[in-house]
DSSP file (Angstrom, degrees, kcal/mol; ACC not computed):
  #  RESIDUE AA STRUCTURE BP1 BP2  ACC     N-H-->O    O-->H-N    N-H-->O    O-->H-N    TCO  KAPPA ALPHA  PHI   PSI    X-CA   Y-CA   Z-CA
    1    1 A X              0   0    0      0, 0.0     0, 0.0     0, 0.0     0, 0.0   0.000 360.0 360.0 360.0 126.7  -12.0    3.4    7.6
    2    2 A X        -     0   0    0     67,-0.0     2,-0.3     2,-0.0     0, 0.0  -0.129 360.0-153.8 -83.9-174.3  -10.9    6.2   10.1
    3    3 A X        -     0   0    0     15,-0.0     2,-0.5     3,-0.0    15,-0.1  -0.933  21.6-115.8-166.2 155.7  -10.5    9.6    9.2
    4    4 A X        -     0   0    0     -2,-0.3    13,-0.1    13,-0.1    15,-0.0  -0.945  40.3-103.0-112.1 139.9   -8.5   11.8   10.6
    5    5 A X        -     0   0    0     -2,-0.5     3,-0.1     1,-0.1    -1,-0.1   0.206  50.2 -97.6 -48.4 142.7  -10.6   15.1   12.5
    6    6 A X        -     0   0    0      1,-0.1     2,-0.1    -3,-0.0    -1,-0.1  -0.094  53.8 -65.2 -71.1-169.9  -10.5   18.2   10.5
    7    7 A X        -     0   0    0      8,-0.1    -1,-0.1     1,-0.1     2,-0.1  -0.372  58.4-133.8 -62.4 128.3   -8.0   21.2   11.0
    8    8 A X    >   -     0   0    0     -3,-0.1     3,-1.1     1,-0.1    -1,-0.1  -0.372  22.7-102.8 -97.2-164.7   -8.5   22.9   14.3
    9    9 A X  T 3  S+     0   0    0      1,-0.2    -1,-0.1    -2,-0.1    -2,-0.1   0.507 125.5  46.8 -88.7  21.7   -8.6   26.3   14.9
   10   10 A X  T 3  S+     0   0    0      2,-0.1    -1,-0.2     3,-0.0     3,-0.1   0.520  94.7 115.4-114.5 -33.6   -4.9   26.8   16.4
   11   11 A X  S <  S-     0   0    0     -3,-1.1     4,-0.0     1,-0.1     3,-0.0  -0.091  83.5 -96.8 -36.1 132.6   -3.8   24.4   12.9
   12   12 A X    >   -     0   0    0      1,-0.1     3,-0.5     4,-0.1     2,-0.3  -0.283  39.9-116.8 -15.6 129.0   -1.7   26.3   10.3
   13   13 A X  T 3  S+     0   0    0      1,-0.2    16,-0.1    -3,-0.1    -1,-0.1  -0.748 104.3  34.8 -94.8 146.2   -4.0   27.6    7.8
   14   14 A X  T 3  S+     0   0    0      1,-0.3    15,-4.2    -2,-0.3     2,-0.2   0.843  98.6 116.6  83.4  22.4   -3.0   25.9    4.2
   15   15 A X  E <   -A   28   0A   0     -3,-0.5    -1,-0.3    13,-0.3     2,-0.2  -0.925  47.1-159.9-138.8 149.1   -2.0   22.4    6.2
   16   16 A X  E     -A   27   0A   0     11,-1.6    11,-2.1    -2,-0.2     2,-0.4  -0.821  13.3-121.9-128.9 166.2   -3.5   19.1    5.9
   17   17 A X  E     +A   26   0A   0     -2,-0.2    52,-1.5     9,-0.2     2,-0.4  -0.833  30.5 162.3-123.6 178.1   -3.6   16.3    7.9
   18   18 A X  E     -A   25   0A   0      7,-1.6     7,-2.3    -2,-0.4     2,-1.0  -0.995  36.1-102.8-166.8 145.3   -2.6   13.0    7.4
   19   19 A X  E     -Ab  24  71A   0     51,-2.9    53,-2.3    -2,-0.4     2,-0.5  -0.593  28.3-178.9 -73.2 114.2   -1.6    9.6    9.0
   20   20 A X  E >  S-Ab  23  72A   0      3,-1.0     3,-1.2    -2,-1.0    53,-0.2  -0.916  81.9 -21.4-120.8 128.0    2.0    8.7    9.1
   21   21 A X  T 3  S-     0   0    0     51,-1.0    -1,-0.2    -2,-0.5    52,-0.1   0.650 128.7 -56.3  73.0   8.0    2.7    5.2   10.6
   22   22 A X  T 3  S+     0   0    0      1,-0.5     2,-0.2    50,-0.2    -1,-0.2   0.503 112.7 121.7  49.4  35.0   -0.9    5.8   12.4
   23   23 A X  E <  S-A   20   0A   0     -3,-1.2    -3,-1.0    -5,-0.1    -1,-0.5  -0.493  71.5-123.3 -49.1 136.8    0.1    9.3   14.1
   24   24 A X  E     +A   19   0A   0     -2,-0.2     2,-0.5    -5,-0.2    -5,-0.2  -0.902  42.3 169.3 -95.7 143.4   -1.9   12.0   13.1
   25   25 A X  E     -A   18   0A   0     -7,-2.3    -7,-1.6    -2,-0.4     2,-0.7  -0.975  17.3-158.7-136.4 146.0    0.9   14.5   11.7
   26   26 A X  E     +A   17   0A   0     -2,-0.5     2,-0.4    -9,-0.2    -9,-0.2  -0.955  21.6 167.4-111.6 147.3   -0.6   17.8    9.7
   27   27 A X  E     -A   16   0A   0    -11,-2.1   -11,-1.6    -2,-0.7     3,-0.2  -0.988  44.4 -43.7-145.4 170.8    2.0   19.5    7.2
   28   28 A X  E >   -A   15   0A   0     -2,-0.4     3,-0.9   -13,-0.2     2,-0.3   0.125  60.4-108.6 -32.5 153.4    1.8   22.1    4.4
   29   29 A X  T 3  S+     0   0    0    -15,-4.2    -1,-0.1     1,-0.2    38,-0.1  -0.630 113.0  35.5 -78.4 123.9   -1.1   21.8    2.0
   30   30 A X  T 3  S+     0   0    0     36,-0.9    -1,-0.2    -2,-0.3    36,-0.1  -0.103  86.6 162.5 122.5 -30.9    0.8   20.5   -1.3
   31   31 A X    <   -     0   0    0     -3,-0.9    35,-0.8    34,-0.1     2,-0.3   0.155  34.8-127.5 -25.6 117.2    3.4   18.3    0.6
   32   32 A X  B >>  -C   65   0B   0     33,-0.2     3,-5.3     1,-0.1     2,-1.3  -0.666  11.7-130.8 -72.5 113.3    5.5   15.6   -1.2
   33   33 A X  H 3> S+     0   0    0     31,-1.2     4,-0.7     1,-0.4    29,-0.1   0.412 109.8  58.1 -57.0   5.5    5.5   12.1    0.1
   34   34 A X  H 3> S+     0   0    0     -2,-1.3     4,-2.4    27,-0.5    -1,-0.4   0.608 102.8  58.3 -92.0  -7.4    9.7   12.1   -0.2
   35   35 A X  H <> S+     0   0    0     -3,-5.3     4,-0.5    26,-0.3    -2,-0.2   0.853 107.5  42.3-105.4 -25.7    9.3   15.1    2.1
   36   36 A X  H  < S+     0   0    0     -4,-0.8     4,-0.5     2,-0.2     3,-0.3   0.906 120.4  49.8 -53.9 -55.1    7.3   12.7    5.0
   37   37 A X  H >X S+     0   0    0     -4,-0.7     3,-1.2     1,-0.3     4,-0.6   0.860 102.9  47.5 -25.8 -75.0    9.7   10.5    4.2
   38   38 A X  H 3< S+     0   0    0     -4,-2.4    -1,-0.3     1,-0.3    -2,-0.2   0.651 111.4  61.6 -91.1 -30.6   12.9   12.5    4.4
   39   39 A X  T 3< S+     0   0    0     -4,-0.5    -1,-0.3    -3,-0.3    -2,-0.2   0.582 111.9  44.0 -89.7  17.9   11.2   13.8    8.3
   40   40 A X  T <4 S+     0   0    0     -3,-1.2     2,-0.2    -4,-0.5    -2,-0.2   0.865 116.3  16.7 -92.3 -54.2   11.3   10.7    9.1
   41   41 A X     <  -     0   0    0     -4,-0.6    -1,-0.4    -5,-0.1     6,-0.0  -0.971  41.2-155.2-135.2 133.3   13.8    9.0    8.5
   42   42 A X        +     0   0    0     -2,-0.2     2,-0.3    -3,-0.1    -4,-0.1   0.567  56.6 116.0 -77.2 -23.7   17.5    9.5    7.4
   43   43 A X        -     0   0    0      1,-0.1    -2,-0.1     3,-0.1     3,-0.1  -0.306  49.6-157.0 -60.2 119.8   18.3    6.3    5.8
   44   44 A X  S    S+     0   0    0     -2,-0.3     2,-0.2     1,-0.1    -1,-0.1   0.212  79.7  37.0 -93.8  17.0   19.2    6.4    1.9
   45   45 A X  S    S+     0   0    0      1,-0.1    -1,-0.1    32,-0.1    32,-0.0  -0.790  96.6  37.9-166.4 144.7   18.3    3.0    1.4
   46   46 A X        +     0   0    0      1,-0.3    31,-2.8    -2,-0.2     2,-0.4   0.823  69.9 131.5  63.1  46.5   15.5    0.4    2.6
   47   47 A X  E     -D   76   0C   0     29,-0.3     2,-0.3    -4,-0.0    -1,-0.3  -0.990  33.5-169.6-139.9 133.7   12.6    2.2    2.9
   48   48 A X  E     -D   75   0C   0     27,-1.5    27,-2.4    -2,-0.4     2,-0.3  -0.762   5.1-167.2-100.3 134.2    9.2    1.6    1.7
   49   49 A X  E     -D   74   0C   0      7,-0.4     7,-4.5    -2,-0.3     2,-0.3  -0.971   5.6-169.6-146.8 158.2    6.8    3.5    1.7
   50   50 A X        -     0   0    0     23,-1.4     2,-0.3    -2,-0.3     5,-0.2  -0.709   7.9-156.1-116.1 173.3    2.6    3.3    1.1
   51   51 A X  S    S-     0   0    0     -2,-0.3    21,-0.2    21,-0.2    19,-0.1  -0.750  86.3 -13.4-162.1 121.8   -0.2    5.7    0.6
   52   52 A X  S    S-     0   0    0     19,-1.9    20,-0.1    -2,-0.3     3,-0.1   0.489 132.8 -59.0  80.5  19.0   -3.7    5.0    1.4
   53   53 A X  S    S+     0   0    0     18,-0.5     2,-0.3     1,-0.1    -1,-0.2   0.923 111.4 122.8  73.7  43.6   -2.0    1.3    1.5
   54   54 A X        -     0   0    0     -5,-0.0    -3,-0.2     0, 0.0    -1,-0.1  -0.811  65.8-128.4-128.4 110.6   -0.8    1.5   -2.1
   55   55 A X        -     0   0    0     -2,-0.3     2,-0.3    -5,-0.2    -5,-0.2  -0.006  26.1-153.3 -56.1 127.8    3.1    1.0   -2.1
   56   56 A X        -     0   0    0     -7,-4.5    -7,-0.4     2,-0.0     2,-0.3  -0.700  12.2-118.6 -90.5 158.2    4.6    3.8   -4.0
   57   57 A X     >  -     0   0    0     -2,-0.3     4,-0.7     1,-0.2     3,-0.2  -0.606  23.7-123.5 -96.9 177.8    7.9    3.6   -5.8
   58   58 A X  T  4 S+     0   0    0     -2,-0.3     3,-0.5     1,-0.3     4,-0.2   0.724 107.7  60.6 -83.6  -7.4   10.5    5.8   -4.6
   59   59 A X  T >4 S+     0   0    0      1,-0.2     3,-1.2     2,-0.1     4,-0.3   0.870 101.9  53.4 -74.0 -31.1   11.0    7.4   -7.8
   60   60 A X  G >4 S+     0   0    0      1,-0.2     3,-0.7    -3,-0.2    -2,-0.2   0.575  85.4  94.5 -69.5  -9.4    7.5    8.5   -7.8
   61   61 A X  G >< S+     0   0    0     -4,-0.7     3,-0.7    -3,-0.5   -27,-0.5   0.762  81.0  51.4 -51.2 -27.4    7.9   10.2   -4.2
   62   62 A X  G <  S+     0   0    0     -3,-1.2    -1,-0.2     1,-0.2   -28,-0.2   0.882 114.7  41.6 -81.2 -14.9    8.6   13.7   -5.3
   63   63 A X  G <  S+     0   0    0     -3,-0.7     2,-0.8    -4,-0.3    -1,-0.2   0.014  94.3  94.6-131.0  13.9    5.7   13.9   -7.5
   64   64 A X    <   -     0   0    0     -3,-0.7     2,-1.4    -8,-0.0   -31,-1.2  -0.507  64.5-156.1-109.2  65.7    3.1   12.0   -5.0
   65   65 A X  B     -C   32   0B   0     -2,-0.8   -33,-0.2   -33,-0.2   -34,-0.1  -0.171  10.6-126.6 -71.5 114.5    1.3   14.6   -3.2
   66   66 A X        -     0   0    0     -2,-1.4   -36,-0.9   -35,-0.8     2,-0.2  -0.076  20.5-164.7 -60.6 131.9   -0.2   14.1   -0.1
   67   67 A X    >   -     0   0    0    -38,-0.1     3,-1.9     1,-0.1    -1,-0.1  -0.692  40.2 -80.4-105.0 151.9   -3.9   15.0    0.3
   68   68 A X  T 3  S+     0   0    0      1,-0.2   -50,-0.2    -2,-0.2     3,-0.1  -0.377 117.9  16.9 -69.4 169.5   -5.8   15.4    4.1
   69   69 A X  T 3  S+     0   0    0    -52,-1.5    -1,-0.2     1,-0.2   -51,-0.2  -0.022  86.5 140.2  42.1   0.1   -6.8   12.0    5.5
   70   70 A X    <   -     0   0    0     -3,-1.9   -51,-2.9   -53,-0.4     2,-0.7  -0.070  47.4-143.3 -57.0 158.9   -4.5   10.2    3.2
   71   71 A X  E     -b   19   0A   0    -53,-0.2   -19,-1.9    -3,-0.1     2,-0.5  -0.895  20.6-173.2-121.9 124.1   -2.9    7.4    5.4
   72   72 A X  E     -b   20   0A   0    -53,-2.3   -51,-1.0    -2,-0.7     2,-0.4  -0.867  11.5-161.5-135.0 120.3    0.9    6.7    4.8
   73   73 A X        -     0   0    0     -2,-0.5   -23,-1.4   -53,-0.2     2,-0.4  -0.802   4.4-166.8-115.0 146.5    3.1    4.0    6.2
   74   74 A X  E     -D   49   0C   0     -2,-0.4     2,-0.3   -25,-0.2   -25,-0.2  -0.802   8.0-171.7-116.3 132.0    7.0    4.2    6.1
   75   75 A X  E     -D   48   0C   0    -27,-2.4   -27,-1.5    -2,-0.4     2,-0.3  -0.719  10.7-154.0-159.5 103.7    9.2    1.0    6.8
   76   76 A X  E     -D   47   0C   0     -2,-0.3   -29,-0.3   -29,-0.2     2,-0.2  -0.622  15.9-131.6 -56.9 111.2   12.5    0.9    7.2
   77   77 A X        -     0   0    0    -31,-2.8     2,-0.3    -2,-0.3   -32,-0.1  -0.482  28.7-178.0 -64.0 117.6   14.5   -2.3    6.5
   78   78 A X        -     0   0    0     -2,-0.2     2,-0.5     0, 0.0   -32,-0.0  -0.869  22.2-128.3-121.2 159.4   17.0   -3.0    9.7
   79   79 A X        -     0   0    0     -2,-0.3     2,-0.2     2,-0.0    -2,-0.0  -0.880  30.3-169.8-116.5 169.0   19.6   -6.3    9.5
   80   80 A X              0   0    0     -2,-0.5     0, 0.0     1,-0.1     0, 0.0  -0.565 360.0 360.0-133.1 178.2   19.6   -8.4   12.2
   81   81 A X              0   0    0     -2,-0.2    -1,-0.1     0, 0.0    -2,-0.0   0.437 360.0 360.0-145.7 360.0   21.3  -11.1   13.5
């Protein structure tokens, strides 16, 4: 299990960091997992998303806060032909 390096000293104080998509990305300490979402991607439908590899459901994104090293992956649905 990988971990991501602690804050350095240039880092926002009050910021954590986290994996998104295996990026390291830091945002505010308290930060919602709709709110990774939502800087991610624009799409308002067909996206998944996990944290720490446990799929959340999307009602449960505003109320899923992301902690530092948590690891979260985001996947968009595209159709294809």
């Amino acid at each position: 299990m990988s971990t991501l390096p602690g804050p350095s000293p240039d880092a926002p104080s009050g910021s954590v960091g986290i994996s998104v998509n295996g990026e390291p990305r830091r945002f505010p300490a308290g930060t919602a997992l709709d709110h990774v979402v939502a800087s991610l991607t624009r799409a308002a439908s067909g996206v998944a998303a996990a944290v720490n590899e446990t799929v959340v459901p999307r009602g449960q994104w505003p109320s899923t806060t992301l902690g530092d090293g948590d690891r979260v992956e985001i996947v968009t649905a595209v159709q294809g032909g």
